[in-house]
MIDREN-780260 format. One record per residue (C-alpha): y, z, x negated; residue in one letter. Coordinates in steps of 0.2 Angstrom, whole numbers, padded with zeros to 4 digits, always signed. Example, Ala and Ser with C-alpha at 12.3 -4.5 7.8 and 13.67 -1.06 7.14 Angstrom:
BEGIN
-0022+0039-0062A/-0005+0036-0068S/
END
This chain:
BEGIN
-0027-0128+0093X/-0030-0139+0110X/-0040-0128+0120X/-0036-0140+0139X/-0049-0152+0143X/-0032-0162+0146X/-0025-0155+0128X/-0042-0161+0120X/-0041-0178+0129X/-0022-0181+0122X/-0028-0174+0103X/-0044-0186+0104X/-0033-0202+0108X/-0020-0198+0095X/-0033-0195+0080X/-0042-0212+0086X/-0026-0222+0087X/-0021-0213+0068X/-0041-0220+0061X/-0035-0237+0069X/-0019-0239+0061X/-0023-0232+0044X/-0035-0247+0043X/-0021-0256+0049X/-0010-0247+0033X/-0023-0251+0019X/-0036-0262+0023X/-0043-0260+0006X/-0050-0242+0011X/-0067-0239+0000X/-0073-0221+0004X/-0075-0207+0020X/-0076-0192+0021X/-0075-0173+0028X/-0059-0163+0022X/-0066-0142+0026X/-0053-0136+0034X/-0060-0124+0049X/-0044-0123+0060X/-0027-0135+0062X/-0014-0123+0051X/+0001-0139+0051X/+0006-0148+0065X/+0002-0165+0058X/-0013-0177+0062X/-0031-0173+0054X/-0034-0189+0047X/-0028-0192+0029X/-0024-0208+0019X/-0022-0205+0000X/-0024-0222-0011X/-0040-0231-0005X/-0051-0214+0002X/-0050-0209+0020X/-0052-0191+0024X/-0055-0180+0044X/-0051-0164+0044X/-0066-0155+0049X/-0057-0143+0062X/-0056-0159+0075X/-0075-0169+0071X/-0080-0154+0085X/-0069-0161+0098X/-0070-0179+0092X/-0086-0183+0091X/-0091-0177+0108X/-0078-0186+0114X/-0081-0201+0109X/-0099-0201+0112X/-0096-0197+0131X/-0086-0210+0133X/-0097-0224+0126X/-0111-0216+0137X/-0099-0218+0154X/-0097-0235+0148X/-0116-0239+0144X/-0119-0231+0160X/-0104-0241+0170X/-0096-0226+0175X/-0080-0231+0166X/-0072-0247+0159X/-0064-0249+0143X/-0059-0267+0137X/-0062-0275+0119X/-0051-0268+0108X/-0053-0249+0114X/-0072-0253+0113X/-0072-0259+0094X/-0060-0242+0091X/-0070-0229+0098X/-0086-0236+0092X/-0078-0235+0073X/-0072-0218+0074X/-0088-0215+0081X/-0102-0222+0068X/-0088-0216+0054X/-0095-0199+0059X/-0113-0202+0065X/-0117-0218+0060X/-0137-0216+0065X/-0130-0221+0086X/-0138-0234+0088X/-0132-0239+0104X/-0114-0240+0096X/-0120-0253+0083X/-0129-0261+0101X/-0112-0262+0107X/-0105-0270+0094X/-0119-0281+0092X/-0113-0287+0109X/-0095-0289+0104X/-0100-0301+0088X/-0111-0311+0099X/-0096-0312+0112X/-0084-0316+0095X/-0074-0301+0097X/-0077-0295+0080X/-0079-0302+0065X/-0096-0300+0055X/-0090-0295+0038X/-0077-0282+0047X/-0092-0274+0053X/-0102-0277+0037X/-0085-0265+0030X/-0087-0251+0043X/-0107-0250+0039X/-0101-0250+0020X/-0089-0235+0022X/-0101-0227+0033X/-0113-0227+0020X/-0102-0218+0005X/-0103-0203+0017X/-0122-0207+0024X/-0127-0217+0011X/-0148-0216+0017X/-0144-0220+0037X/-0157-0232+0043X/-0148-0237+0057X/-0132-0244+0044X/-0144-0253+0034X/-0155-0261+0051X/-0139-0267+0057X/-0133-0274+0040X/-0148-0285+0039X/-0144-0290+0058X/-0128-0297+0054X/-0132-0301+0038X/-0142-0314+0050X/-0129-0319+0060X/-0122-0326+0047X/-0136-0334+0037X/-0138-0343+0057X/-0120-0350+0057X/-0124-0356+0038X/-0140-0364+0044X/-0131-0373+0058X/-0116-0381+0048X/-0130-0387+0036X/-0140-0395+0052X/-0124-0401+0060X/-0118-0410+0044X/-0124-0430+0045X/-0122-0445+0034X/-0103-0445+0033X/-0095-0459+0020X/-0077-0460+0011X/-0065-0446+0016X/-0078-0439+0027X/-0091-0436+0014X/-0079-0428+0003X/-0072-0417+0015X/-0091-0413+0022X/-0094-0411+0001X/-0078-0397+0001X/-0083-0387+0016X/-0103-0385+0011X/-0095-0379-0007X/-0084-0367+0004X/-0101-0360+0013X/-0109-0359-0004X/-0097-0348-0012X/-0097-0337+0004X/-0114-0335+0005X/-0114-0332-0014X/-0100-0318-0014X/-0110-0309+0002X/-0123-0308-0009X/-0113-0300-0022X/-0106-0287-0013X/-0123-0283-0002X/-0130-0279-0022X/-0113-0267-0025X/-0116-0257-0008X/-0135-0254-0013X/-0130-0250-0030X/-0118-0238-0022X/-0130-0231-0010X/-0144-0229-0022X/-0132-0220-0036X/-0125-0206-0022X/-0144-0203-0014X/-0159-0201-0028X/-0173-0211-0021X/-0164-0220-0008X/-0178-0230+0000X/-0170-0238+0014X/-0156-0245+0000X/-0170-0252-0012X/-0177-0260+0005X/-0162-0266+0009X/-0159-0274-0007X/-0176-0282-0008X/-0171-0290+0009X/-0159-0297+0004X/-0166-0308-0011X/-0179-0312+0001X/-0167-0321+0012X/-0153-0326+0003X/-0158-0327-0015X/-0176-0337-0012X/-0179-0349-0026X/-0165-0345-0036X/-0172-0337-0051X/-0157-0336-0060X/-0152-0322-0046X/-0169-0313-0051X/-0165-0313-0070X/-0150-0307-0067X/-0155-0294-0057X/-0170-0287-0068X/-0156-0287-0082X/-0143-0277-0075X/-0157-0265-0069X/-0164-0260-0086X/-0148-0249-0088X/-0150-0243-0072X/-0169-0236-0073X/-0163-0231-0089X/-0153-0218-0081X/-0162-0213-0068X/-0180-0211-0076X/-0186-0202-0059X/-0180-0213-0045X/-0196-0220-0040X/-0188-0230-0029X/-0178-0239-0042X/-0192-0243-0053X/-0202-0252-0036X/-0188-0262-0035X/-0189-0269-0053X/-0208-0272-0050X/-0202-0283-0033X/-0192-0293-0047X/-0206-0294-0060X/-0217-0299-0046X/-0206-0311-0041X/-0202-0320-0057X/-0220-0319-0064X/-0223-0329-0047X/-0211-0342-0050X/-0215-0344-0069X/-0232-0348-0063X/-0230-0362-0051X/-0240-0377-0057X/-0228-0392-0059X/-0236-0404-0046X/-0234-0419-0057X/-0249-0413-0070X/-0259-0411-0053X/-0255-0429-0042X/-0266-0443-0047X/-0281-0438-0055X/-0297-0425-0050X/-0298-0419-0065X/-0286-0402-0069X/-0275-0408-0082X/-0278-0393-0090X/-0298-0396-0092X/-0305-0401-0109X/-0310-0416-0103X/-0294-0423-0096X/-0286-0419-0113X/-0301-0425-0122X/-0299-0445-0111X/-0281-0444-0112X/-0282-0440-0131X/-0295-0455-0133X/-0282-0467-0125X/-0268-0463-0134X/-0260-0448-0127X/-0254-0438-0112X/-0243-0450-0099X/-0224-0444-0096X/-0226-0434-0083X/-0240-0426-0089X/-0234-0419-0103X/-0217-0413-0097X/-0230-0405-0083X/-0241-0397-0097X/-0223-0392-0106X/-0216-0385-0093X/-0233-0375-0089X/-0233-0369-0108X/-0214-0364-0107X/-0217-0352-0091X/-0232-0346-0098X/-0223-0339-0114X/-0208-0336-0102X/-0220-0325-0092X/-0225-0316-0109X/-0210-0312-0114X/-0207-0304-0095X/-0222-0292-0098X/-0220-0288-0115X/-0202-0283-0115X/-0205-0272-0098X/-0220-0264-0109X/-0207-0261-0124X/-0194-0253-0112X/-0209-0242-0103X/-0214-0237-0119X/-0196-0230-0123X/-0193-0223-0107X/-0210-0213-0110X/-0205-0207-0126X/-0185-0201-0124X/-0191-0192-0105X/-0207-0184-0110X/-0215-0177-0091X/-0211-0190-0081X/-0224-0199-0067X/-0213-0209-0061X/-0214-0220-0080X/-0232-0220-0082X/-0234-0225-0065X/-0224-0242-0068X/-0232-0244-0083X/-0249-0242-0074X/-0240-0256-0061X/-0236-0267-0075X/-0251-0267-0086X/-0260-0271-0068X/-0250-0285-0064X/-0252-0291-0081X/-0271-0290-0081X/-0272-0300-0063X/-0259-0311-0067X/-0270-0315-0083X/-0286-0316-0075X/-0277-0330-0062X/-0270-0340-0076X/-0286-0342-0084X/-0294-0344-0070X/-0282-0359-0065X/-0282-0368-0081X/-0302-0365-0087X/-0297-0357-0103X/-0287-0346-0108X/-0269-0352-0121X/-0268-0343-0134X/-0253-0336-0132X/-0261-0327-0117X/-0276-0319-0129X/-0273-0300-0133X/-0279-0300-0151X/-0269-0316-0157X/-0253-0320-0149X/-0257-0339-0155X/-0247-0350-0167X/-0227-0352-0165X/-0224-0357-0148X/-0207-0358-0137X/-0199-0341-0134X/-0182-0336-0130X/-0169-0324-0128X/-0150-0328-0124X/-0138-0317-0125X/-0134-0302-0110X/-0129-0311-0095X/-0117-0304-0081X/-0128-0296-0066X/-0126-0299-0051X/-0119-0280-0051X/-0107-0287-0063X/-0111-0276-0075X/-0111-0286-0093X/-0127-0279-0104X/-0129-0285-0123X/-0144-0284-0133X/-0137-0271-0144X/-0128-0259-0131X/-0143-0250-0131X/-0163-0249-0136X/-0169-0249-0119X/-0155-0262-0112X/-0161-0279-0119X/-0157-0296-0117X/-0158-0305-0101X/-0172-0319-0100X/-0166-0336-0098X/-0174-0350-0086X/-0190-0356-0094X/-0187-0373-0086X/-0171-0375-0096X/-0177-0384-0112X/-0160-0385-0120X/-0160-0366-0122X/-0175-0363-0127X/-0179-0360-0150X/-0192-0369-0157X/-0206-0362-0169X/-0203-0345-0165X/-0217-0333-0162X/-0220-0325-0142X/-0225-0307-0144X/-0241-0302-0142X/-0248-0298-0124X/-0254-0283-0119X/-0270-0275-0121X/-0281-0262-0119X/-0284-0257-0136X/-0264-0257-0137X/-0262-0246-0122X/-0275-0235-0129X/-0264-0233-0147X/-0249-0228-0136X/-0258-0215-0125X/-0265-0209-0142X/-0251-0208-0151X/-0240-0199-0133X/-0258-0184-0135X/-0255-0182-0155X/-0235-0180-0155X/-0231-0171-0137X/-0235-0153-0133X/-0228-0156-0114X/-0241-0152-0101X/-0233-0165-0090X/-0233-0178-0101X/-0252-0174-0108X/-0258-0174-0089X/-0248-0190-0086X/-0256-0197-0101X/-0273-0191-0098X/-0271-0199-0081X/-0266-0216-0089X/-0278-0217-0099X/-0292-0211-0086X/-0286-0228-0076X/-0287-0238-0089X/-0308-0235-0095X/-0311-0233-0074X/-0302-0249-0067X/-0298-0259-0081X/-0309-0256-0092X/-0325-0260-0077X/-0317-0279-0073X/-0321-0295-0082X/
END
């Protein structure tokens, strides 16, 4: 074993120049990691390559890691000089084995902004780093930061595109289709690396953040993205009945979608000062005939992502329920369920207090008379994983786009919306058939909230 400050300088070189080129050998690496092995007992090089997973022997991480630390300090410090490529090296092996430096990732910050890296090469090194440190903050801050980067060079090809005509306009037409599939197939794999991340650390909360993020800034308006997303997750939270975490993530998408299926269409608003959906604009319009074009593909379009919205609810409800009675004696399910029934009840109280009355699809004792409802068969996630409606009790169907008459069946019933008198069935029913002390306390709990917050408002 190296013992020489000159012997540790020579082994250092070598195992960085071996991590280079084993990238160099498969560039379709997946995975780090530690191999325990406390001293050197071959004369071969510490870092192994089998199929796509990259291992360092431990023996060496005690002279590499100083090593390379020290040198990026004299360098920060410009004490020593070190050129492009030998930077982008030492700073790999380096966040490969503490990736929570943060003036490494500065340093490559620098080296994307002075186009000596490429952003999705260093969104690869933050992905490895993370199978080995899947709940790194400093990983995931610099994810987002390139992950701006690039949104930035999309935002500028998009400003920098004119009026083109003929062969222009078509090539203009392939290039922006060529940004759209990129920017699609990043926000694919940003969904796989959480997923990853979330399944090898329980609660992951920098993940889930993560993850939020990135709908937030790459997915906004596209509900289809959210759908997708609250599908694939049933499966998920299914499995994993106590990573609160997790389950904050699925209300993010509820919110989100509950917000987009509420949006009045601004044709049923323009032109008139009376709400459209007042009695007394029904009433005129009814006396002359009936409701204009636009109005009523307004007042449709209003009705469909009201009973889209219902469906939301009640199915998140059914697979609570489920949830609550296969894994007795966990908080983490009654408090989303508290988190539903609470969005449901203020999301309620809004929409009646935006139309005046209240549908009655939306009343908790009559679910109303037939209106539009839907299901369409299990979609393909943005995880790509492919759920079906009869895989499982708790893994249902994904919702469709309310907005999407086509797909939509006429004449069938919505489910009935929640309600306290429901909720208060359930929690009876959870008290008479379970003998846990976990679930009775959770249930108690529950049901305490409900007569105490619920119960006291309009």
């Amino acid at each position: 074993m190296a013992e020489s400050e000159e012997e540790v300088d020579v082994l250092v070189q070598r195992v960085v120049k071996d991590i280079t080129n084993a990238f160099k050998r498969n560039p379709n690496i997946d995975e780090i990691g530690v191999i325990p092995c406390p001293e050197a007992r071959y004369n071969r090089s510490p870092i192994v390559l089998v199929e796509n997973k990259l291992g360092v022997e431990s023996w060496c991480v005690k002279f590499l890691l100083p090593y390379v630390h020290n040198k990026l300090l004299l360098y920060r410090q410009r004490k020593h000089w070190l050129d492009r490529e030998a930077l982008a090296d030492i700073t790999c092996t380096l966040l490969l084995l503490n990736p929570d430096f943060t003036t490494a990732w500065n340093v490559r910050k620098e080296l994307l902004q002075e186009g000596a890296l490429n952003p999705e090469k260093d969104l690869y090194l933050g992905k490895l780093a993370l199978t080995k440190f899947p709940k790194s903050p400093e990983t995931w801050i610099h994810r987002r930061w390139v992950l701006q980067q690039i949104l930035h060079q999309f935002s500028a090809a998009s400003r920098s595109r004119k009026h083109p005509q003929g062969d222009a306009e078509q090539a203009d037409a392939d290039r922006s289709q060529r940004l759209s599939d990129q920017l699609a197939r990043t926000l694919h794999q940003e969904m796989k690396v959480c997923s990853d991340a979330a399944c090898r650390y329980p609660s992951n909360y920098n993940a889930w953040s993560h993850r939020i993020w990135v709908l937030q800034h790459m997915a906004t308006g596209n509900v289809k993205v959210f759908h997708d997303e609250l599908s694939s997750m049933r499966l998920w939270v299914s499995m994993h009945v106590s990573d609160h975490s997790g389950f904050h993530y699925r209300q993010f998408l509820l919110k989100e979608l509950i917000a987009e299926l509420s949006q009045t269409p601004a044709s049923t608003t323009r032109g008139s000062a009376v709400p459209s959906s007042s009695p007394l604009h029904h009433g005129h319009a009814r006396a002359n005939g009936e409701l204009s074009g636009a109005e009523a593909a307004g007042e449709e379009e209003r009705r469909l992502g009201s009973t889209a919205a219902l469906q939301l609810f009640h199915q998140e409800v059914e697979l609570c329920s489920d949830l609550i009675r296969a894994f007795p004696g966990h908080e983490t399910l009654w408090s989303h369920r508290r988190h539903v029934y609470d969005l449901w009840h203020r999301w309620r109280g809004e929409h009646q207090h935006r139309c005046g009355s209240e549908p009655d699809c939306l009343n908790n004792g009559d679910p109303g008379p037939p209106k539009a409802c839907a299901q369409s068969p299990g979609g393909e996630g943005v995880n790509g994983q492919r759920h079906a409606g009869e895989a499982m009790e708790v893994d249902g169907a994904s919702l469709p786009d309310p907005r999407d008459s086509k797909r939509l069946k006429r004449g069938v019933r919505p489910p009935s919306a929640p309600a306290l008198p429901s909720e208060h069935g359930f929690v009876s029913g959870i008290l008479d058939s379970c003998c846990q002390p976990e679930q009775r306390r959770f249930a108690l709990a529950y049901k305490k909230w409900l007569d105490t917050v619920i119960g006291q408002q309009p």
